[in-house]
C-alpha positions in Angstrom: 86.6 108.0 99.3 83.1 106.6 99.9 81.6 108.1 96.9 84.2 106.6 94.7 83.4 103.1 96.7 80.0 103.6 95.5 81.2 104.2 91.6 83.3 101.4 91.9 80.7 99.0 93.1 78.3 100.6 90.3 80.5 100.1 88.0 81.1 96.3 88.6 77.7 95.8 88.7 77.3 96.6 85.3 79.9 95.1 84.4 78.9 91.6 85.4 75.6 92.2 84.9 75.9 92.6 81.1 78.2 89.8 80.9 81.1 91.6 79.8 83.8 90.8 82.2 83.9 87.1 83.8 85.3 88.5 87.6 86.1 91.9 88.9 89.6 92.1 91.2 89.4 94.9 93.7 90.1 95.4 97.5 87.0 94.4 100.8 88.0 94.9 104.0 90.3 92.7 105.7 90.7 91.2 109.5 91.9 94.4 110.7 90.8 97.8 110.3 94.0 99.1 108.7 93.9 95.8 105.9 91.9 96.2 102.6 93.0 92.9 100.7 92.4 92.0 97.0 89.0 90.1 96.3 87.8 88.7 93.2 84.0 89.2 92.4 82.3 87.0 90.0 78.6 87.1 91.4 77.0 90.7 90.9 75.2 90.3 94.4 78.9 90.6 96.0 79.9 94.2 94.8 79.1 95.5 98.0 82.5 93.6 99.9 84.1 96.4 97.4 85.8 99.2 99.0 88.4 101.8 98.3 90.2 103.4 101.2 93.7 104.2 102.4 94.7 100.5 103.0 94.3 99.4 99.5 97.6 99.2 99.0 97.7 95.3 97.1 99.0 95.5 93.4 96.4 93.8 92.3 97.9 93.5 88.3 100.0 90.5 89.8 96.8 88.9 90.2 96.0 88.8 86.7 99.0 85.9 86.3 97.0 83.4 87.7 94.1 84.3 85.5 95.9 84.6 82.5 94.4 81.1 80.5 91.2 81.6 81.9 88.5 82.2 79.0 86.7 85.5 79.0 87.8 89.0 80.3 88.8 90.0 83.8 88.2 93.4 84.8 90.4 95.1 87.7 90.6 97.9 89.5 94.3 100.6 89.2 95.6 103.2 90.9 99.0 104.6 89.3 101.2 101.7 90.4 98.8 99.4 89.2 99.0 100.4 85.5 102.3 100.7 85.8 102.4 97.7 86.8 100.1 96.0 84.1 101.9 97.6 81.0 105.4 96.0 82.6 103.5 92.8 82.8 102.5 93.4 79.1 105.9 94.4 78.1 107.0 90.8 79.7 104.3 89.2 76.9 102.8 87.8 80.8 99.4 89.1 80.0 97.3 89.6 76.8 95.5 93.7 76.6 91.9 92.2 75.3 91.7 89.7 78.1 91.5 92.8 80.4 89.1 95.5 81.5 91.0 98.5 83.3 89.3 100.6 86.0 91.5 103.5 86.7 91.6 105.1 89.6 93.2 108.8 91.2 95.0 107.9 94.0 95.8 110.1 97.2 98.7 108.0 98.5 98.1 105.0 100.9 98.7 104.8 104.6 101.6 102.4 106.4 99.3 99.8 107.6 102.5 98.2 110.0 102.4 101.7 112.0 98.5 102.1 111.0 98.7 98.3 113.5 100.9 99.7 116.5 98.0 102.2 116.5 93.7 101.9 117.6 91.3 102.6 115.2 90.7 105.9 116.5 94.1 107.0 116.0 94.0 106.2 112.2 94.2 110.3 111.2 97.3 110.0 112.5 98.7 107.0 110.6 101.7 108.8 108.1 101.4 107.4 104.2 103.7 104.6 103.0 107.4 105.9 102.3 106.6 105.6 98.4 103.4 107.3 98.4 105.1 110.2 99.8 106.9 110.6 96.6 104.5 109.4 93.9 104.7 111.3 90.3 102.0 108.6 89.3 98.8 108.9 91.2 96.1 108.7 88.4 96.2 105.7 86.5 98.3 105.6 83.4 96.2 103.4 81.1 92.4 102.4 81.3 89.1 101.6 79.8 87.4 104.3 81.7 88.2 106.4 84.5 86.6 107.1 87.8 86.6 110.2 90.1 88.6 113.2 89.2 92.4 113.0 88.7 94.6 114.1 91.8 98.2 116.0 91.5 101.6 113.8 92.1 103.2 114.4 95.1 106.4 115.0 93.5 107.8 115.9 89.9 111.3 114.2 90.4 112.5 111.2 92.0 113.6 111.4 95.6 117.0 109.8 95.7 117.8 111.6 98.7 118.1 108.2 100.6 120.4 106.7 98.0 122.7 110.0 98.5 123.1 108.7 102.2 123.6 105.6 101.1 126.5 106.6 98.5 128.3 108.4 100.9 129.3 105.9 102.9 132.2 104.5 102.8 132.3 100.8 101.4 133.0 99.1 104.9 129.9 101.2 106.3 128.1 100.1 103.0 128.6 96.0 103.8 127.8 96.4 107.5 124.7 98.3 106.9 123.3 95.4 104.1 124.5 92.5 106.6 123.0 93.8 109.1 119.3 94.1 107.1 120.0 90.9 105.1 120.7 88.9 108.8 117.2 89.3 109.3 115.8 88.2 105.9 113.9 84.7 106.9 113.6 84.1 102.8 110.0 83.4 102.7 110.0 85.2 99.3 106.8 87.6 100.2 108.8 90.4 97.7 109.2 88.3 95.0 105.7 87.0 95.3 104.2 90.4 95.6 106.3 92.0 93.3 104.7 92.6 89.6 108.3 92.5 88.2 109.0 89.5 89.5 106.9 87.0 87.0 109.3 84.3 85.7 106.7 81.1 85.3 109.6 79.1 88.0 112.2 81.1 89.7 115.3 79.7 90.5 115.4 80.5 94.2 112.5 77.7 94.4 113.7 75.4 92.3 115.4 73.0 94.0 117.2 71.4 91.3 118.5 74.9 90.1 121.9 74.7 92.2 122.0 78.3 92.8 121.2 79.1 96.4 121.0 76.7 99.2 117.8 76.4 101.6 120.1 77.5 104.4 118.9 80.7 105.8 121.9 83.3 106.4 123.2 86.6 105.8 125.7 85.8 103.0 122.8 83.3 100.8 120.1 86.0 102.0 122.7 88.9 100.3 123.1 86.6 97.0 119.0 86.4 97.1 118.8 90.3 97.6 121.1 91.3 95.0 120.0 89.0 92.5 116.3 89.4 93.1 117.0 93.7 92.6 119.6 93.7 89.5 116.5 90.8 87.8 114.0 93.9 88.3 116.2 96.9 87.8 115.0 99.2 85.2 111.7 97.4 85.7 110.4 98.6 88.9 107.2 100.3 89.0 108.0 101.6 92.6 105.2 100.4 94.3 107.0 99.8 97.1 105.2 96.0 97.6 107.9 94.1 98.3 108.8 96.3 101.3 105.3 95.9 102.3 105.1 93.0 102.5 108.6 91.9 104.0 108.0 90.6 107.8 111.6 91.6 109.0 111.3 95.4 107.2 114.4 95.3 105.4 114.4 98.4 103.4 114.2 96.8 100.1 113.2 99.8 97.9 116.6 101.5 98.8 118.5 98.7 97.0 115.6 99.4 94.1 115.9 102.9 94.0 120.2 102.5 94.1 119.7 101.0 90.1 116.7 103.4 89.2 119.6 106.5 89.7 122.1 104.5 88.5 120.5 103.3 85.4 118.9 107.3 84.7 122.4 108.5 84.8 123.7 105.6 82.7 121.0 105.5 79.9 118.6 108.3 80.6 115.5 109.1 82.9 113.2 106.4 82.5 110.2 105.3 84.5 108.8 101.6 83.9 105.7 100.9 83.1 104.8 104.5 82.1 104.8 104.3 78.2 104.7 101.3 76.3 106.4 101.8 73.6 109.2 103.4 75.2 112.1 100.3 75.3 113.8 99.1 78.5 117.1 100.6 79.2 118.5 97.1 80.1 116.6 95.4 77.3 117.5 97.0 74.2 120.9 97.8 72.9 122.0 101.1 71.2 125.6 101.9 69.6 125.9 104.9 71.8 125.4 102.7 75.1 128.1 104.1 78.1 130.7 101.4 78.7 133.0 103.3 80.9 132.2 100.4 83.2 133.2 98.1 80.9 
């Protein structure tokens, strides 16, 4: 990974240094060894704080929203999540293609920095990859301007739904207990919505207080109407980089809910996978005559 650190810092460099990109988002090193956190580089002498390792694991295309009426163009560095998560951000009309300079990178999977922190430094061989990099069919970035390193194989071919199937065969009682029991612990401070490049509305309504649609009371049955809301606004627009679960403080297993309307939506309307092809429409935002309504 340190040669491609060096290509990455090169090729921000001359990026700056021409003039043709404004700021460069990648990852430096965080606090902790087992934290690499999203930077922004705008002064050419600062490409050394660059760095890519096994803790990059920031989406850093959800940076780009805050950047998005700034004038000149922004490059950033993307793994495969990362472009996904860009072309959903372009298929949400969030984000203009020329104000952007893609850096795409081949990803080997990233470790679980919240075990990587229960363990010391010297330990870190031992750290196991995040639960969605151990499944990833996107590793090498899916769009880009240019490409560094040589492309790595997916870990899988298929989705792994094999935790959904556990999941279904519960019975509904066992179902509810199981979500209460996960949604008790939510505190609502809204670190999956905020990470999560799906979740882009310009003002959500679980923070606007004049909205009327949840309360700022902090339990299990308000915490289950944020949950369910919050996954059925992103289903069929996941990019399954498992950031809101990274991010969440009380580890409620939020990709499971996820991952419950990715199978249900393939089996519906087809396989799809966000974020992968651009041109290929959104299963629950487009209408065809042929559409199942057996639910109906």
């Amino acid at each position: 990974m340190q040669n491609l650190t060096s290509k990455m810092r090169e090729c921000a460099k001359k990026l700056l240094e021409k003039g043709e990109v404004t700021a460069v988002i990648g990852w430096e090193k965080g606090t902790f060894w087992y934290q690499s956190t999203p930077v922004m580089i705008t002064d050419a002498n600062d490409v050394e704080k660059l760095v890519w390792d096994e803790f990059c694991q920031p989406n850093l295309s959800k940076y780009l929203l805050d950047y998005k009426y700034n004038d000149g163009k922004i490059a950033i560095f993307v793994k495969g999540c990362d472009s996904r998560a860009f072309n959903r951000l372009l298929q949400d009309n969030q984000i203009k293609r020329e104000k952007a300079y893609l850096i795409g990178l081949p990803c080997e999977g990233m470790k679980d920095h919240k075990k990587a922190a229960l363990k010391d430094e010297s330990a870190q061989s031992e750290v196991p990859l995040a639960k969605v990099c151990g499944s990833c069919r996107y590793p090498n970035a899916v769009v880009f301007d240019e490409f560094l390193g040589e492309r790595t194989t997916p870990k899988a071919t298929e989705n792994d739904f094999s935790d959904v199937l556990a999941l279904e065969e519960m019975t509904n009682d066992e179902r509810y207990q199981f979500w209460q029991k996960e949604h008790t612990k939510c505190i609502r401070c809204y670190a999956c919505r905020n990470a999560c490049p799906a979740c882009n509305c310009r003002n959500c309504i679980f923070t606007d207080s004049k909205s009327g649609w949840i309360s700022k009371d902090v339990n299990a049955s308000e915490n289950q109407f944020y949950a369910i809301t919050r996954a059925t606004h992103v289903a069929g627009r996941c990019v399954e980089c498992g950031q809101c679960e990274m991010v969440c403080p009380s580890d409620i297993p939020i990709m499971l809910m996820n991952k419950k309307y990715m199978k249900d939506i393939n089996e519906l309307f087809g396989a799809y996978d966000a974020g992968v092809d651009l041109e290929a429409p959104a299963p629950l935002g487009s209408y065809k005559l042929d559409d199942p309504e057996e639910f109906m």
